[in-house]
Structures are given as C-alpha cells and as structure tokens.
C-alpha positions as a Markdown table, in Angstrom:
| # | Residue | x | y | z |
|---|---|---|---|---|
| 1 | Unk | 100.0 | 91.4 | 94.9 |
| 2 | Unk | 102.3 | 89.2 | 93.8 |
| 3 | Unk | 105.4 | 87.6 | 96.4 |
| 4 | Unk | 108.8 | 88.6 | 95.6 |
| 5 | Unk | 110.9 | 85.9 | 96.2 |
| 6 | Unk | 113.9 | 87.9 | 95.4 |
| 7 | Unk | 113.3 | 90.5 | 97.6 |
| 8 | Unk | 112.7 | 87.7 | 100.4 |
| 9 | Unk | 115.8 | 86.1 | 100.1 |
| 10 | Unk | 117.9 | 89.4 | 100.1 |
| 11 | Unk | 116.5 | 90.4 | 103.3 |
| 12 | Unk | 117.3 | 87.2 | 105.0 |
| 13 | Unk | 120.5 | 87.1 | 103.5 |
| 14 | Unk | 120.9 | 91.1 | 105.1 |
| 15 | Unk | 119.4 | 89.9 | 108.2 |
| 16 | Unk | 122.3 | 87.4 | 108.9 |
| 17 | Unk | 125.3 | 89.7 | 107.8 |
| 18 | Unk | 124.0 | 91.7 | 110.4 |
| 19 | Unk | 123.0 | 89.3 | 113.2 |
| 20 | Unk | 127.0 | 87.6 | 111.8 |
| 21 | Unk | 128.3 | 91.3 | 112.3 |
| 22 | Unk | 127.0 | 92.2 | 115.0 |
| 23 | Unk | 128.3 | 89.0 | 116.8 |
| 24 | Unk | 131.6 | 89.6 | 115.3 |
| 25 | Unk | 131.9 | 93.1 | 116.9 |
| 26 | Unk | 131.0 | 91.8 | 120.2 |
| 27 | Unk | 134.1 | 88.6 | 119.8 |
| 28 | Unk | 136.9 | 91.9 | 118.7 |
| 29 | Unk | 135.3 | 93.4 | 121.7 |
| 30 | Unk | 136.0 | 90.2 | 124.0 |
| 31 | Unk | 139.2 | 89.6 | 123.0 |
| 32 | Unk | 140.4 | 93.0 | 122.9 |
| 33 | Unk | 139.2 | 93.1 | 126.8 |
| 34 | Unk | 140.5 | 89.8 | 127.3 |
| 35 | Unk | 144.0 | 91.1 | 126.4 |
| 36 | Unk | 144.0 | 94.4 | 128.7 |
| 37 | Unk | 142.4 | 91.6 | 131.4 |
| 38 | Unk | 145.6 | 89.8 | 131.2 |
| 39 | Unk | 147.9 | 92.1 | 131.5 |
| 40 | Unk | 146.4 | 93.5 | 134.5 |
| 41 | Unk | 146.0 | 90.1 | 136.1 |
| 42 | Unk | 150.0 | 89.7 | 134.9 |
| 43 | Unk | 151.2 | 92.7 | 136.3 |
| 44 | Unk | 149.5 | 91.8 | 139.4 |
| 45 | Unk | 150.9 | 88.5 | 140.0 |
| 46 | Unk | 154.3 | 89.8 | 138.8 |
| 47 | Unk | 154.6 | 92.0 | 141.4 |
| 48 | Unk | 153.6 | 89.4 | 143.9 |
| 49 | Unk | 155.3 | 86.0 | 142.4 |
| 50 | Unk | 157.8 | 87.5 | 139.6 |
| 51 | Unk | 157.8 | 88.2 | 136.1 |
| 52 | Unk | 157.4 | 84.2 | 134.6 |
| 53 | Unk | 154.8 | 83.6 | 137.0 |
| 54 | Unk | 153.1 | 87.2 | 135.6 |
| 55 | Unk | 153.9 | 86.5 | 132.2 |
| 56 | Unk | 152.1 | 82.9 | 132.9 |
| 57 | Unk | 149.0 | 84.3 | 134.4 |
| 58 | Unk | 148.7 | 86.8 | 131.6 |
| 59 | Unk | 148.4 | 84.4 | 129.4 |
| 60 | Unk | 146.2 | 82.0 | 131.3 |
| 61 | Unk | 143.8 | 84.7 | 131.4 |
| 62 | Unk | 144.2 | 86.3 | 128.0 |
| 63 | Unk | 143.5 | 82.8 | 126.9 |
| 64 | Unk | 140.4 | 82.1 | 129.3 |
| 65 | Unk | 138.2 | 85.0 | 128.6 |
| 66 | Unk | 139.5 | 85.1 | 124.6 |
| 67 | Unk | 138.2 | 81.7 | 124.7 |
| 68 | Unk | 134.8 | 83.7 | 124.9 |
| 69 | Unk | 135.3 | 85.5 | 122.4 |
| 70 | Unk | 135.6 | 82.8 | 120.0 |
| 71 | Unk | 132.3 | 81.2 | 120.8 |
| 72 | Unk | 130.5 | 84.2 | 119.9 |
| 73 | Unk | 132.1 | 84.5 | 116.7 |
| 74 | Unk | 131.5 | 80.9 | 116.2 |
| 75 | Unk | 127.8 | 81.8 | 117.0 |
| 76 | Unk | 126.9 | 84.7 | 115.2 |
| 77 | Unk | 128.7 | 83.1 | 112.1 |
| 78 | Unk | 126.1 | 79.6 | 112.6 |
| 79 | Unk | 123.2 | 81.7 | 113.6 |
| 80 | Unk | 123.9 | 84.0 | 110.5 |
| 81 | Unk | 124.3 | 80.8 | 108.5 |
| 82 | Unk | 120.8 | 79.7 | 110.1 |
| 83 | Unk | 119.0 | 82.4 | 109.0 |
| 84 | Unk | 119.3 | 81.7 | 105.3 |
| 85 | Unk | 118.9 | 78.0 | 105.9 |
| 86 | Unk | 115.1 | 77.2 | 106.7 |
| 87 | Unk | 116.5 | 73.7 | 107.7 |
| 88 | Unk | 118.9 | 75.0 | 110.1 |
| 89 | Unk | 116.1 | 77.4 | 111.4 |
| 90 | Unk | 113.5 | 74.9 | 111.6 |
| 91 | Unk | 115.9 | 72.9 | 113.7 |
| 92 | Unk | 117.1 | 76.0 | 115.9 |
| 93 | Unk | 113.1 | 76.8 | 116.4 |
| 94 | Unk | 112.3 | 72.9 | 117.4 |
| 95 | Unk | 114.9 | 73.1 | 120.2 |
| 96 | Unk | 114.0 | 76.2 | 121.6 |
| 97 | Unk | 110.1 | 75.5 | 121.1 |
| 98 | Unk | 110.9 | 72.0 | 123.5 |
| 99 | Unk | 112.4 | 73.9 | 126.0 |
| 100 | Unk | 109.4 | 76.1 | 126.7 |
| 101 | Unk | 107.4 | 73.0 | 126.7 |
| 102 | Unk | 109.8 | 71.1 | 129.3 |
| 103 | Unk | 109.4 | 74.6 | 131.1 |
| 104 | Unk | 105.4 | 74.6 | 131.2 |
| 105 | Unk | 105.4 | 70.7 | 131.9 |
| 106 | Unk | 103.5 | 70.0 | 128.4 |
| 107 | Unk | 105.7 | 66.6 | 128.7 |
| 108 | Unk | 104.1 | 65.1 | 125.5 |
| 109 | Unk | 104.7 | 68.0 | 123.2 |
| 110 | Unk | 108.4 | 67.9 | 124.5 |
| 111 | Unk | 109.0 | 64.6 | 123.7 |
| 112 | Unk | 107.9 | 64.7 | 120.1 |
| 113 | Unk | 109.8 | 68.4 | 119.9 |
| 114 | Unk | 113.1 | 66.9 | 120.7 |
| 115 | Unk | 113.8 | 63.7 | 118.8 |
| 116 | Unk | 112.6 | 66.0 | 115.7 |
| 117 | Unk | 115.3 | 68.7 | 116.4 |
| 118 | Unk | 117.7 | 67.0 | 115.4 |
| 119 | Unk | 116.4 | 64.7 | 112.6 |
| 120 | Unk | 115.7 | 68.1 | 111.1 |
| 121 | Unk | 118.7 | 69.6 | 111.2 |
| 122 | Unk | 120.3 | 65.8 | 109.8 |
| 123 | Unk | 118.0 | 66.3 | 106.8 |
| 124 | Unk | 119.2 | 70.1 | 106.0 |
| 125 | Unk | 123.4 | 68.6 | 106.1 |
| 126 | Unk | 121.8 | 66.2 | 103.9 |
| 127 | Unk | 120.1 | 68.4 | 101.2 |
| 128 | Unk | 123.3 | 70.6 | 101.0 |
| 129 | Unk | 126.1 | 68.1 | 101.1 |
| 130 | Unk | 125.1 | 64.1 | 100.0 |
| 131 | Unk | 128.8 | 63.2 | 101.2 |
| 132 | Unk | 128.2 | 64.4 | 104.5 |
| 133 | Unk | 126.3 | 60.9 | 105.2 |
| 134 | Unk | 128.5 | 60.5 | 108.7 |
| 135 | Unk | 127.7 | 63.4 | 110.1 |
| 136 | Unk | 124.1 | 63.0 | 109.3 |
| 137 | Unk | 123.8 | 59.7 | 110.1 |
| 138 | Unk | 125.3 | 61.3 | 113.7 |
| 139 | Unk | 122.6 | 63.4 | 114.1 |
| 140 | Unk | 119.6 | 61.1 | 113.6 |
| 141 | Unk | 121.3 | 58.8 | 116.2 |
| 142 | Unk | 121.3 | 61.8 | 118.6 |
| 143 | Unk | 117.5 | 62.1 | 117.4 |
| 144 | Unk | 116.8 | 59.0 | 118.9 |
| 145 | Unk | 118.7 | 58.7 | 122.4 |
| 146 | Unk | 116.5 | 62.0 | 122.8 |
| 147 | Unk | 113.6 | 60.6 | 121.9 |
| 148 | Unk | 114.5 | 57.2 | 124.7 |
| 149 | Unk | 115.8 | 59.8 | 127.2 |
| 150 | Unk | 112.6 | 61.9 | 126.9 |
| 151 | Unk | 110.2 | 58.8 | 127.6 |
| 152 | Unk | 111.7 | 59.1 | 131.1 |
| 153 | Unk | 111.2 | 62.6 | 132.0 |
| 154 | Unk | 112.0 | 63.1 | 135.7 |
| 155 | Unk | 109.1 | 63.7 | 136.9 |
| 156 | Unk | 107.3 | 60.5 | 136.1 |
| 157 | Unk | 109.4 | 58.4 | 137.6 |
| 158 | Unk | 110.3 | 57.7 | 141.5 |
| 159 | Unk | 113.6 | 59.4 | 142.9 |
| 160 | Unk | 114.2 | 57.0 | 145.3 |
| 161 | Unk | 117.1 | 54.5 | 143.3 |
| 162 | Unk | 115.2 | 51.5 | 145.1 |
| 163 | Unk | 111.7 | 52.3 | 143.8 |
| 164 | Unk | 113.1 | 52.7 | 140.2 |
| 165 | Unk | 114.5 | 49.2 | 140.2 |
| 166 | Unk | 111.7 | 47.9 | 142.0 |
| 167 | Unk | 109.4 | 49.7 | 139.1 |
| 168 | Unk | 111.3 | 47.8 | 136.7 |
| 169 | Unk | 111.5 | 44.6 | 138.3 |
| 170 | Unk | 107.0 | 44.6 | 138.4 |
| 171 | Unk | 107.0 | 45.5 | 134.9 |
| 172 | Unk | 109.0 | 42.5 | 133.9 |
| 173 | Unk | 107.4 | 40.0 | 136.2 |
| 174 | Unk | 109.4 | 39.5 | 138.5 |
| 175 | Unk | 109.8 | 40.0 | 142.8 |
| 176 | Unk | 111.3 | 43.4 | 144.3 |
| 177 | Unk | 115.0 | 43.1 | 143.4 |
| 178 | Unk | 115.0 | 39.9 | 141.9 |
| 179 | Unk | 118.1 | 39.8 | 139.5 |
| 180 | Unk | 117.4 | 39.1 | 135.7 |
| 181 | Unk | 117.4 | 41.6 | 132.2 |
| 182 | Unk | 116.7 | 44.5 | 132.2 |
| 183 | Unk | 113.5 | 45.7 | 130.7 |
| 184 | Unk | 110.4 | 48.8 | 130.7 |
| 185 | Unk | 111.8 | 51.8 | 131.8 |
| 186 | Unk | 114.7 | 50.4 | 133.6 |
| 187 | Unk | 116.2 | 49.6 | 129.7 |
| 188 | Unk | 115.6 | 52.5 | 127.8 |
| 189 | Unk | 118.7 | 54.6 | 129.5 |
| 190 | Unk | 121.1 | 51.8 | 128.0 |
| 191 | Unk | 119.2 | 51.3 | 124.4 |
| 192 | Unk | 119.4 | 55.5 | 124.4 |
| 193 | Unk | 122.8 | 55.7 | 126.2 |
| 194 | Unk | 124.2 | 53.5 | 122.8 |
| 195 | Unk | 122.6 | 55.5 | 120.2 |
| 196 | Unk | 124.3 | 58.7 | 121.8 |
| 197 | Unk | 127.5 | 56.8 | 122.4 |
| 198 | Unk | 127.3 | 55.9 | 118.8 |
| 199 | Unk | 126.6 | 59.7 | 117.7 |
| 200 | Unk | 129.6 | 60.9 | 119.7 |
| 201 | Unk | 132.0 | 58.4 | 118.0 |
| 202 | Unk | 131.4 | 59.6 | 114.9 |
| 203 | Unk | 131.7 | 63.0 | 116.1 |
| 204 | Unk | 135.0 | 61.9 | 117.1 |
| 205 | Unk | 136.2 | 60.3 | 114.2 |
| 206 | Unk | 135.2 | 63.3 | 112.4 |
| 207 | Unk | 137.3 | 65.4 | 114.8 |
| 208 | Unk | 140.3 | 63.1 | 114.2 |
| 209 | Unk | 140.4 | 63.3 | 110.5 |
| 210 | Unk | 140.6 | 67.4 | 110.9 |
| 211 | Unk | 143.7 | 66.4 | 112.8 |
| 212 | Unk | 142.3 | 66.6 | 116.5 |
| 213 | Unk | 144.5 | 64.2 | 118.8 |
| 214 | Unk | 144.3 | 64.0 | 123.0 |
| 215 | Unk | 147.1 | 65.7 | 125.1 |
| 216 | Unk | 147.9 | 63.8 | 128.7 |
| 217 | Unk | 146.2 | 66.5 | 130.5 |
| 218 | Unk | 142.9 | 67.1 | 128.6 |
| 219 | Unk | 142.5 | 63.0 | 128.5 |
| 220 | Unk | 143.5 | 63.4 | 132.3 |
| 221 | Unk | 140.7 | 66.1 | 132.9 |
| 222 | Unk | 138.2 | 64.5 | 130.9 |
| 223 | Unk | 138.4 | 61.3 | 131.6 |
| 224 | Unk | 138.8 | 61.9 | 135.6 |
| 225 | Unk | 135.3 | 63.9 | 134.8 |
| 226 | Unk | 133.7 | 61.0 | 133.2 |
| 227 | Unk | 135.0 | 58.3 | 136.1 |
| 228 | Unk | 132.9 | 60.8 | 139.1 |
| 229 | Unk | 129.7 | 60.3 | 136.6 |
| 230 | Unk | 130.0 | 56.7 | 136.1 |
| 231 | Unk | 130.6 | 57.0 | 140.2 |
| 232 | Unk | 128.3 | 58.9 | 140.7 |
| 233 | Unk | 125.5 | 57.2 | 138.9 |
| 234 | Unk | 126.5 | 54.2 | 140.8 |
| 235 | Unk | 126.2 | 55.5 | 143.9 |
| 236 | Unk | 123.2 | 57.6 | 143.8 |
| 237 | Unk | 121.5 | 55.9 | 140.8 |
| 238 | Unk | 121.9 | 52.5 | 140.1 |
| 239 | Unk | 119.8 | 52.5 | 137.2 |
| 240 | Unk | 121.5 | 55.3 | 134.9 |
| 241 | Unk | 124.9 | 53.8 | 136.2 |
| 242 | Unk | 125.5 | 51.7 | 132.9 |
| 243 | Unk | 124.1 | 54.5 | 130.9 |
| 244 | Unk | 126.3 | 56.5 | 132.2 |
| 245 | Unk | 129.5 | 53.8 | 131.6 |
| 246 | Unk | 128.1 | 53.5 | 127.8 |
| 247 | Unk | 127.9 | 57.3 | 126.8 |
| 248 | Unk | 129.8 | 59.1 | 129.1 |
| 249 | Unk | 133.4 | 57.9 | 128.0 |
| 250 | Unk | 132.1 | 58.9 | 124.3 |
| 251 | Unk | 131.1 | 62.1 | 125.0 |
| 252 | Unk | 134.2 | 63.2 | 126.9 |
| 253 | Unk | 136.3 | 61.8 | 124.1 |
| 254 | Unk | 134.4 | 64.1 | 122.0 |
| 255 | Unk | 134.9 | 67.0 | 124.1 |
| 256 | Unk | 138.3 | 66.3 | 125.0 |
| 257 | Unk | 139.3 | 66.1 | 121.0 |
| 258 | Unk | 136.7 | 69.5 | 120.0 |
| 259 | Unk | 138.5 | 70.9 | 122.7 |
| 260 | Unk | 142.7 | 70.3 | 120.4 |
| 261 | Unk | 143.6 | 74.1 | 120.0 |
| 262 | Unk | 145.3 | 72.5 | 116.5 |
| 263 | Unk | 141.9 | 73.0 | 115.1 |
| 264 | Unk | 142.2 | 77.0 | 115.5 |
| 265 | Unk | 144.6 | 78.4 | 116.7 |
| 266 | Unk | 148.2 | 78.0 | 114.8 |
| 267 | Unk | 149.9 | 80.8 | 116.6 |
| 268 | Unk | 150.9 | 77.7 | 119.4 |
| 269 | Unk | 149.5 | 77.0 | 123.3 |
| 270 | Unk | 148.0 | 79.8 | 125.6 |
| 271 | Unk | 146.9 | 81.7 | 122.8 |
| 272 | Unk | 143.6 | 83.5 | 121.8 |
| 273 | Unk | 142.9 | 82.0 | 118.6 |
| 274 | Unk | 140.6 | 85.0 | 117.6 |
| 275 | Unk | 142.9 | 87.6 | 118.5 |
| 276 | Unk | 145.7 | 86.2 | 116.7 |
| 277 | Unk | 144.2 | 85.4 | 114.0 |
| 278 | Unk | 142.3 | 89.4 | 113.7 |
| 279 | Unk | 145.8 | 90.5 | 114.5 |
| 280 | Unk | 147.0 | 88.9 | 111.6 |
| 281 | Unk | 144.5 | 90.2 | 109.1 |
| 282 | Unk | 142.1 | 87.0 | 108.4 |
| 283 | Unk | 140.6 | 86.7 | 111.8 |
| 284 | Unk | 136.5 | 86.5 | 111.6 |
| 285 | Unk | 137.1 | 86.9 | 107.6 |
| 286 | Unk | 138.3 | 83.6 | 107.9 |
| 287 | Unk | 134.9 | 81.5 | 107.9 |
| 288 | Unk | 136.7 | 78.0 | 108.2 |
| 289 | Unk | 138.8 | 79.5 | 111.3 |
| 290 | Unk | 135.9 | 81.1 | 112.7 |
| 291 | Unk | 133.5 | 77.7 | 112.2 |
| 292 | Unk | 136.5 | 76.1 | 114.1 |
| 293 | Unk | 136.6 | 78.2 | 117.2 |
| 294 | Unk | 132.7 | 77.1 | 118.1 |
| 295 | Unk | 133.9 | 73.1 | 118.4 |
| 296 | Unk | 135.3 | 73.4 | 121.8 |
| 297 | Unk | 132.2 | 75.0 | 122.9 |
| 298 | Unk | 130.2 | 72.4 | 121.7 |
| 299 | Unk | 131.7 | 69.8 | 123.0 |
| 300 | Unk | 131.9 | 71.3 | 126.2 |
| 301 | Unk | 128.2 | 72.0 | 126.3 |
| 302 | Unk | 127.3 | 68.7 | 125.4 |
| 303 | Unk | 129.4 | 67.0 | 127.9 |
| 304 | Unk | 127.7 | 69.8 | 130.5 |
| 305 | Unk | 124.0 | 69.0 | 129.2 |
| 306 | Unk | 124.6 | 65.2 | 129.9 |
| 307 | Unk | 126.1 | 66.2 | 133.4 |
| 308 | Unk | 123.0 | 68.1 | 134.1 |
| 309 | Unk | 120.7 | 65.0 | 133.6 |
| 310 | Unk | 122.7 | 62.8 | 135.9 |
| 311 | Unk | 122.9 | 65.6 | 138.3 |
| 312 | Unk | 119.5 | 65.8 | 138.4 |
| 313 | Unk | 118.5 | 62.4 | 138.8 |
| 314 | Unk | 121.3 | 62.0 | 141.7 |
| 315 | Unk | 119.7 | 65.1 | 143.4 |
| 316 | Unk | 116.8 | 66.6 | 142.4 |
| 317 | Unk | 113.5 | 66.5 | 144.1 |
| 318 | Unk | 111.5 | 63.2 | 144.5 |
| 319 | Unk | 108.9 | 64.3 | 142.1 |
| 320 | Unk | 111.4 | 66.2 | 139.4 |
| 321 | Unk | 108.6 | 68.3 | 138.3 |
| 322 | Unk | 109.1 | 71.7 | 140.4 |
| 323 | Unk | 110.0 | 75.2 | 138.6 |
| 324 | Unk | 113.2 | 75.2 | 139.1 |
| 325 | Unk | 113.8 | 71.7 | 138.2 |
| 326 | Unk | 112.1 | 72.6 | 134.9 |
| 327 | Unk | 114.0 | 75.6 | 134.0 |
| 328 | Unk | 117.1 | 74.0 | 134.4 |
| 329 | Unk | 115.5 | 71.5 | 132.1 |
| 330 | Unk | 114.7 | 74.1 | 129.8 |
| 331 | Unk | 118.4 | 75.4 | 130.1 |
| 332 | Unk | 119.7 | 72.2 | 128.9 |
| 333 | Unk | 117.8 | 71.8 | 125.8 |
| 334 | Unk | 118.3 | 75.1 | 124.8 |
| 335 | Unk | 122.1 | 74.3 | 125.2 |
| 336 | Unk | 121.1 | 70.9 | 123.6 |
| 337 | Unk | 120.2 | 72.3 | 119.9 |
| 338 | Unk | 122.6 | 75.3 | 120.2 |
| 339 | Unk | 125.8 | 72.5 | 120.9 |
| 340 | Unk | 124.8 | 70.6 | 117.6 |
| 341 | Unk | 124.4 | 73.7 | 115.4 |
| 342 | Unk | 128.0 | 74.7 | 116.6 |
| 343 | Unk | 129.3 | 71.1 | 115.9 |
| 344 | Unk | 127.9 | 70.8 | 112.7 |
| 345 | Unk | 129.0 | 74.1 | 111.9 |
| 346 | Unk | 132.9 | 73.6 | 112.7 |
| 347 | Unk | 132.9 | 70.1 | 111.3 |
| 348 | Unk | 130.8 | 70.9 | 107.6 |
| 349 | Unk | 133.8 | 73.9 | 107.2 |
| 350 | Unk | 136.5 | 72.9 | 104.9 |
C-alpha cells in the first residue's frame, strides 16, 4: 500500500485549524470574561473610591486578564503553524524532550537536547525565508549560551559562592582566591552570558524596526528588575554576577520593547488588544495582529526563565539536584522553547 502524501498533508493541515480554533475560542472566551471581570471590579471600586477611580480599575483589569487572552491566541495560531512545519515541530519536540531529561536527571541527554532546540528551529526560518538571516542568526546564538549554560547544570557544581571560585581558581593554577582571569567553569557564564546578550539585541533591533520604542515606566520597571539581578548575583553569587551585568540589561530591553502595546493594539493604552480588535471585525482573522499579541509574552517569559536560573543558584539547595529543583528546571525549559516559538512567530509576521 502505497503512502498518500496528499492525504498526509491535509490532515495536518486539519489538525492545526483545529488545535488554531480551538485556541481561538478559548482567547473570545478570556476576553469576553475579562470584560464582565472589569466591570465588576469597576463597579466595586466605584462605589468605594468614585466613578474615575472605577472607571480606572475597570480598565486595569479588563486589560490584565485580556492580556491572557491574547497569549492564547498567539499560541494556538504558532502551535497551529507548528504543526504543518516539521521544522517548527522538531524544534517544539527538542524542547519539551530536554525538559523531561532535566526532570529525570539524564544531565548528558539534556545538554545535547537544548543547544539543538533552537539551532533547529534557526534552520526551519531559514528554509522558509533566506532574508530572515537576523533572526536566524539570533537563534543559533541562543543555541549556544544554552549549550555553555547547560555545561554547568546545578547540580555539579558547589552552592557555596566561595567553593565555586575556589573550584575555578584550582583549575587554573592558581591558590584559593588568588585574583587573575577567569577560566574552567568559572568563564563559561560570561562566554554564554554574551552569546545571549547578543541574541537579545538583535531581538531588539528587530522589535525596533516594527516600531517598538520604551515608555519611562516600562524602562523604569524593567530596568529596576534587571539592577536586583545584577545585585543579587553579586551578593549571593559572585560568579554569575558579570553574567548577569552582560545579559540581563539585554534581555529586559527585549522584554521591555516586546512588551510596546503599538505593536497590537491601535485602539490606544489600557486596552485589550484582542477584544478590540474581535470587536471590530478582524480580530483572530487578523494573523499579523494575532502573531503580534504573543511578543509580550515572550519576552516576558524569557526575562522569567533567566530569573529562574539566578534564583536558583542564589537559593537552591547545595546539591541542585533534588525533585523539586528539577521540575522547576523542567518548567523553565519548557517555557524556554515555547518563548522563542512565540518570538519568532510575532516578529516573521508582516
């Protein structure tokens, strides 16, 4: 019996209308409660603080839990887009395969899984698009700070921030906290803190030329949220502290430009993008808009994944390796590959 490719290729293309759809009707649903939310929370306040201060909270919260709505729109419509793409698949099924691996502790499978998430999905923007070099070329470097971050999974190496110096100090020759360059272990943060500094910098040129720009507040938030890592890594972790100066201002640049409401929503501030835009007729048949609404989401979770690393090193246990420790390991890189899917997605939308 012959295979019919035909046949193949309608199925998966009738699997992701209805994977697409079905996400869609969940993000109508979200935003429709999202709107009766805020006018409860509204009348609420109103009756407590007056009608502007109603009418502000209304929105607030209309815009909060919309905000919702449009990353599961954004999702179904990547995941949709996915299914059809074996490139895009491949890459989805490399990221969740590594964070089964981080969650059984098969540390050597993880680190060849991770790098190779992304260098797959870098190959399938490739093969559709030759112009999209940039945003390829961001992608592989993302490839590689995994693959340096993931040569120092957290449970080979000692908690205490003493013993990690010390570690590196013996592997380069030289006495217990003896100054002099950095090498081993102790330099692999800052060699994979650049490559990812470097992927988020074209991420954010990329935002830019889609007309993203920073607001006081959001470079306010952000970049108060990036000072308490590189503090925090100083305090607790000496050794991921100039990681953390390298990458972290990139990535909350990126986050703090993904995160413009000019890339969605055109109905002004405090708005749900997706229920303006359904309002209005286009809505989620509007794939650009759609592909849009997921950016914010992913820069967010990228920012968040990053946090959870430096969390754990300022705070987990000595060893790193206990459950717990793994499945919020296992979290992350699930959140990881999911993050990039939705940034490639918003960005590769005319």
């Amino acid at each position: 019996m012959s295979f019919n490719t035909s046949a193949w290729r309608s199925s998966l293309a009738d699997a992701a209308r209805t994977i697409e759809g079905a996400l869609g009707s969940g993000a109508r649903s979200i935003a429709d409660v999202a709107h009766t939310a805020g006018g409860v929370v509204g009348d609420a306040v109103a009756a407590v603080a007056g009608h502007e201060n109603g009418r502000r909270a209304a929105d607030a919260t209309d815009d909060a839990v919309g905000r919702t709505a449009e990353g599961v729109a954004a999702l179904g419509q990547a995941l949709g887009r996915a299914v059809v793409d074996p490139t895009r698949l491949g890459s989805i099924a490399l990221g969740e395969a590594s964070g089964w691996t981080r969650l059984f502790g098969l540390r050597r499978t993880t680190r060849v899984l991770v790098p190779v998430a992304q260098s797959v999905l870098a190959a399938g923007v490739l093969k559709e698009d030759s112009s999209r070099g940039p945003l390829a070329g961001a992608l592989l470097l993302g490839a590689f700070a995994d693959a340096q971050q993931t040569r120092r999974l957290p449970e080979e190496q000692p908690h205490d921030p003493a013993a990690k110096v010390n570690k590196a100090a013996e592997q380069a020759g030289k006495k217990p906290g003896e100054p002099g360059k950095a090498d081993g272990p102790a330099a692999r943060p800052v060699t994979g803190a650049l490559a990812l500094a470097g992927q988020h910098a074209i991420y954010s040129w990329l935002l830019f030329r889609r007309g993203a720009r920073l607001s006081a507040p959001r470079a306010l938030g952000y970049g108060a949220a990036c000072a308490a890592g590189v503090g925090l890594a100083a305090a607790k972790v000496p050794v991921l502290a100039a990681p953390t100066a390298v990458a972290g201002p990139a990535v909350a640049l990126t986050a703090a430009l993904a995160n413009d409401r000019r890339l969605v929503d055109a109905q002004g501030p405090g708005r749900s993008a997706l229920r303006g835009v359904t309002r209005a007729g286009a809505g989620l048949d509007s794939p650009s808009a759609v592909a849009a609404m997921g950016l914010g989401h992913a820069g967010n979770l990228l920012l968040g994944v990053q946090a959870v690393q430096l969390l754990r090193g300022a705070f987990g246990a000595p060893s790193g390796g206990g459950f717990g420790a793994r499945v919020v390991d296992a979290l992350a890189r699930e959140a990881h590959i999911f993050a990039h899917l939705l940034m490639v997605h918003g960005l590769e939308r005319r």
